[in-house]
Each structure stands twice: as C-alpha cells, then as structure tokens.
N, C-alpha and C positions, 0 to 999 in steps of 0.2 A: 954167376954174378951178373945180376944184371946191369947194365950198361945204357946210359944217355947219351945223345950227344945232340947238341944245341948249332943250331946254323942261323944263318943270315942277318949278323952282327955288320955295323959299320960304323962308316963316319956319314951323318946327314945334317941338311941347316936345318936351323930352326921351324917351324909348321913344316919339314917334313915328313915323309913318314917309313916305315920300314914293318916287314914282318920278321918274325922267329922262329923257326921250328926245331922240335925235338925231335927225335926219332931213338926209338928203343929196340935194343937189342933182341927182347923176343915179345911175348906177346903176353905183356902183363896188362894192358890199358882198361879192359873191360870191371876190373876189380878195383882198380888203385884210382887217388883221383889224383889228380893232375896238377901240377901248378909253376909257376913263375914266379921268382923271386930275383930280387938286383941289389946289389952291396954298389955302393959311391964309394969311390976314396976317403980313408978315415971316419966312415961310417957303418952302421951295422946294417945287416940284410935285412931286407925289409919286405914284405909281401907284396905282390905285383895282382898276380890275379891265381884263382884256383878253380878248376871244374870237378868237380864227383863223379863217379860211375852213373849217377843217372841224371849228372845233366847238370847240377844245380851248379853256380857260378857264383863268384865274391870278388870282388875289385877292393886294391887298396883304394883308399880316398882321394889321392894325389894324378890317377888317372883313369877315375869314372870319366866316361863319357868320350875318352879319348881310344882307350886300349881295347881291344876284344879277342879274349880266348877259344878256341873254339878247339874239338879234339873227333881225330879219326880211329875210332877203334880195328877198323880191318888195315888201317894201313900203322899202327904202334905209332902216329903220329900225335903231338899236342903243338899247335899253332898260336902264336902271337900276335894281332895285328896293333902295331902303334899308327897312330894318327898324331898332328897336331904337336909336334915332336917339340918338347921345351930342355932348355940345356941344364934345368937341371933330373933330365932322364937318362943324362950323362952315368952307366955305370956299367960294369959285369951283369949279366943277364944270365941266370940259373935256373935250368928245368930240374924240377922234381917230382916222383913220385912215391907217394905215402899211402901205408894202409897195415892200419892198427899201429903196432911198433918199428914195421918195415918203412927203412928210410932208403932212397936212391937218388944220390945226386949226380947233374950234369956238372961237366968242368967249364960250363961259363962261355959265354961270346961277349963281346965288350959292345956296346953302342955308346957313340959318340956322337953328342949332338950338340954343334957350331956354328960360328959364322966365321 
C-alpha cells in the first residue's frame, strides 16, 4: 500500500506564503501524476493543481498565477509553492496520486490563512 504524506501546513496572513510537500512511501512518481486538491469547511474538494509523468501541469482557476507545483521523481517528492496567500485558501490540503483506476490519497495538512 502505498502511502502519502503531506507536510508544511500552517497558519499565515494574508499575501503570505507557504509551501507543501508530499513524499511517497516508495517509488511510484515516475508513472503516476501528481496533484493537489483542498476541501474548505462545508465545501467539496476541489482541484488545486496537477503535474503528469511528463511534465504537463493544470491549475485550478482560483490560483493560477499564484500557486506552482513542481515534482521530484528521484526524491518520491511532489511540491506545492503558494504565494499571495488569500483567506479564502483557508482549507485541508490533499496530495494525490492517480494513474489509470489507481487512487492514493494523502491524509491532508490544513493551511490556514489570517489576519
């Protein structure tokens, strides 16, 4: 079974910024692609950003221009950078990886962003 786990959640103000990282139990990255998703309170998950095995990248709408994913295949890592940090980026933050029918989810880090 493979295994996520998601790091570098917190509390930041507002035009802060923060990154994310995932890191996978073994060495699936090369095949699977990649992504980030964030549920809000009383809200549904919602797509954040995704990268592919070769590269190709997709931003939700809500933080083009702000957020950038980037992913290490020798180190099983996938990276988040938030910029420009608005409160409502306030949520659970979810690494996944996906390929074909294969699902693996992270158990989440919260980012909280305040004044």
């Amino acid at each position: 079974q493979v295994q996520l786990v998601e790091s570098g959640g917190g509390s930041v103000q507002p035009g802060g910024s923060l990154r994310l990282s995932c890191a996978a139990s073994e060495s699936i990255f090369s095949s699977y692609t990649m992504g980030w998703y964030r549920q809000a309170t009383g809200k549904q998950r919602e797509l954040v950003a995704v990268i592919t095995s070769d590269g190709t990248i997709n931003y939700g709408d809500s933080v083009k221009g702000r957020f950038t994913i980037s992913r290490d295949n020798a180190k099983n890592t996938v990276s988040l950078q938030m910029n420009s940090l608005k409160p409502e980026d306030t949520a659970v933050y979810y690494c996944r990886a996906a390929r074909f029918v294969t699902n693996y989810w992270g158990k989440g880090t919260l980012v909280t962003v305040s004044s």
